[in-house]
N, C-alpha and C positions, 0 to 999 in steps of 0.2 A: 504493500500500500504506500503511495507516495504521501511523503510530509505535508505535500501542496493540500491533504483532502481536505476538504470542510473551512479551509485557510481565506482568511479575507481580502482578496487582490485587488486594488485600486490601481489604472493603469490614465495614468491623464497622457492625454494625443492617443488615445486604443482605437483609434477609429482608423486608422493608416499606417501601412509603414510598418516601423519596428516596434512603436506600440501597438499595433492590432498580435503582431506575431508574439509580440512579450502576451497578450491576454487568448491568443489563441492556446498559447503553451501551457497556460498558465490551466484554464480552463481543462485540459484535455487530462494535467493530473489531477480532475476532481477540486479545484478554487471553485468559491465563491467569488465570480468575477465582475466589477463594474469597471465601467469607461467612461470617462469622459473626453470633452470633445465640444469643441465650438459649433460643430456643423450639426442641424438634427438631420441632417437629409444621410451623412456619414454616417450616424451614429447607428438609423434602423439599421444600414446594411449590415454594419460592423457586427450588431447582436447577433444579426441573425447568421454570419459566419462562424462566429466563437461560440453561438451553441445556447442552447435553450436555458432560459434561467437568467442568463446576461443581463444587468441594466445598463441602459447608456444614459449618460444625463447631460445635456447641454449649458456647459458652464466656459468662460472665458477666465481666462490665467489671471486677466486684468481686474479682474470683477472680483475688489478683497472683501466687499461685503457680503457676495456670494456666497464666496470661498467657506469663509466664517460661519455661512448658516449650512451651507453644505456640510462641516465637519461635527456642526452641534445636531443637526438632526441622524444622524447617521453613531452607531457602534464605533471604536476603535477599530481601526484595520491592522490587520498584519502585515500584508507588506504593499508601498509604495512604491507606485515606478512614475517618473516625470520623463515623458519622450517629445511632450508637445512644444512646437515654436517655430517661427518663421523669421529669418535672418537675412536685412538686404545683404547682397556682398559685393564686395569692390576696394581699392584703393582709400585712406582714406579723405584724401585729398578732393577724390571724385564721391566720395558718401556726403551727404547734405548731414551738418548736425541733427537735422530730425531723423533723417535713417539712421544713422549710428546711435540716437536714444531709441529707436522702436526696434533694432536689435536686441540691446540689451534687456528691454520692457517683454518683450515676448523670452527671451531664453531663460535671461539669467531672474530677472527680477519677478516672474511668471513662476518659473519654481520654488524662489524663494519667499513666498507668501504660500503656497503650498506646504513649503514645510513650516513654516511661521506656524498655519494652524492648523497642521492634519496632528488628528489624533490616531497613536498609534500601537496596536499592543505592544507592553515590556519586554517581551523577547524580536520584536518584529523588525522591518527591516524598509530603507528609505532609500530610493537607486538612482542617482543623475543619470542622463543618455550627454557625454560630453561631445568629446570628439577629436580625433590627430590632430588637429589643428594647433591645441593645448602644448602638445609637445613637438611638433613639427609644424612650425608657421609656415605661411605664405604672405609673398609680398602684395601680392592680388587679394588677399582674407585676412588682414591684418586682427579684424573689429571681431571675428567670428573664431582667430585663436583666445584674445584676449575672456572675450566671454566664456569659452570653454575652459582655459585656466580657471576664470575664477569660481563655475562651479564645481570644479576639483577641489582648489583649496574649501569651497563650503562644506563638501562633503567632508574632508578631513574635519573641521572645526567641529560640525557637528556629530560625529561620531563619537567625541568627547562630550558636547554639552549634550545630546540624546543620550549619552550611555545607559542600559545594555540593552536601546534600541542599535540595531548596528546599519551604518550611512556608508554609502560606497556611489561610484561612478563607474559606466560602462563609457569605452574610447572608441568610438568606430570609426574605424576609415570610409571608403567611399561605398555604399551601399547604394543596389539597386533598388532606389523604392521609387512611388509616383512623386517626391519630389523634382525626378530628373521628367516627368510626362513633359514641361515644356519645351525640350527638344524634339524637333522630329524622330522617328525612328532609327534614319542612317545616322543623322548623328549622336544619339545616345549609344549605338551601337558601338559606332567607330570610338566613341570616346571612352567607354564602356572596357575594351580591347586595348587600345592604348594603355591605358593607366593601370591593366590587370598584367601588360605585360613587362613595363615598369617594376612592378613589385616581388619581394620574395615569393609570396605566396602565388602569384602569377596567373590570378583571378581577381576580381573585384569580388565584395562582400554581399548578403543576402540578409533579410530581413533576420529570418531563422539564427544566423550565425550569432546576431546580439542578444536576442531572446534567451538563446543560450546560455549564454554568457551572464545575462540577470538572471535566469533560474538557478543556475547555480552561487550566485550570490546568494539569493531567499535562502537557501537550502545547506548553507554551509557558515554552522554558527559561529566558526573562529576568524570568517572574514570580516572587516571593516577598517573605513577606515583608508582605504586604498581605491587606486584605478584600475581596473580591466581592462586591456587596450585590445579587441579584436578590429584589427587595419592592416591585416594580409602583412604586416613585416611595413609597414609603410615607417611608422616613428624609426625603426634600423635601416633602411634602403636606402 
């Protein structure tokens, strides 16, 4: 019987991407799983992939009053995962100061009101989705390593002030999710190919591969505290 059974999994962004796969996983060992998710039109679909039972709730990262009654009407959860955010990217010479705040406002500051006031079981567990960028900049993604650094260092910090809830970050490198849909096809391909064959791993990454990687966080009580970097060898290449 898997740890996950009867476990309370809260997945913000589960409607896409690597949050829908973190609460697909999640659900399939038997969670109690909800999602949330800015979109409702995402969220029916999302339920009804991840499997009968699912709630999705439509709440915005920004929305701390939400937030707040969302966490008081609701149980303590065991474990949190935050995958949700949308990041201009560019130069930041060529980012408008209001992009480079509604960067930070959706990643960093979107989870950190999240964890500000999710309630959480005493053994339970609270997962950033960071990213290479954190430890391999780009001159072109300046704004979007910075923000990944710094919800690593949150995670560290709060693995201490939650103690012995335990806080950790998963790293991922380039993953194919419907972030990249607004490429054509040839070229999400071709870029796709390119940059997997750049890497040690000599593939680009899969929703599945970070899911992974947070379930075994949830699952493994002497983790925290630290980052997971699943990015094909990219931080060493």
């Amino acid at each position: 019987m898997s740890i996950l059974k009867d476990k309370r999994v809260l997945v913000v962004g589960g409607s896409s991407g690597i949050g829908l796969a973190v609460a697909m996983d999640a659900k399939a060992e038997g969670a109690d799983v909800t999602v949330l998710s800015r979109s409702k039109e995402k969220l029916a679909e999302a339920a009804r992939r991840i499997g009968e039972g699912t709630r999705g709730i439509a709440l915005d990262t920004a929305d701390q009053p939400g937030i707040e009654a969302f966490f008081s009407d609701n149980e303590p959860f065991d474990h949190i995962v935050i995958s949700a955010a949308q990041t201009p990217t560019g130069p930041i010479r060529k980012l408008t100061l209001e992009e480079a705040h509604a960067a930070m406002e959706s990643k960093f500051w979107g989870a950190y009101r999240i964890a500000r006031a999710a309630r959480i079981s005493e053994r339970g567990t609270l997962t950033f989705i960071s990213g290479v960028l954190a430890t391999r900049p780009s001159a072109s993604s300046v704004m979007q390593g910075a923000i990944n650094a710094a919800l690593e260092g949150l995670a560290r910090g709060l693995a201490l002030e939650f103690s012995p809830v335990r806080v950790n970050a998963v790293s991922p490198g380039l993953i194919d999710t419907p972030l990249w849909s607004r490429l054509d096809d040839d070229a999400r391909e071709a870029m796709f190919a390119r940059v997997g064959k750049s890497l040690p791993a000599q593939v680009v990454g899969q929703p599945q591969d970070v899911a992974n990687a947070v379930l075994f966080l949830m699952k493994t009580p002497f983790a925290t505290g630290t980052t997971v970097r699943v990015d094909g060898g990219a931080a060493i290449g």
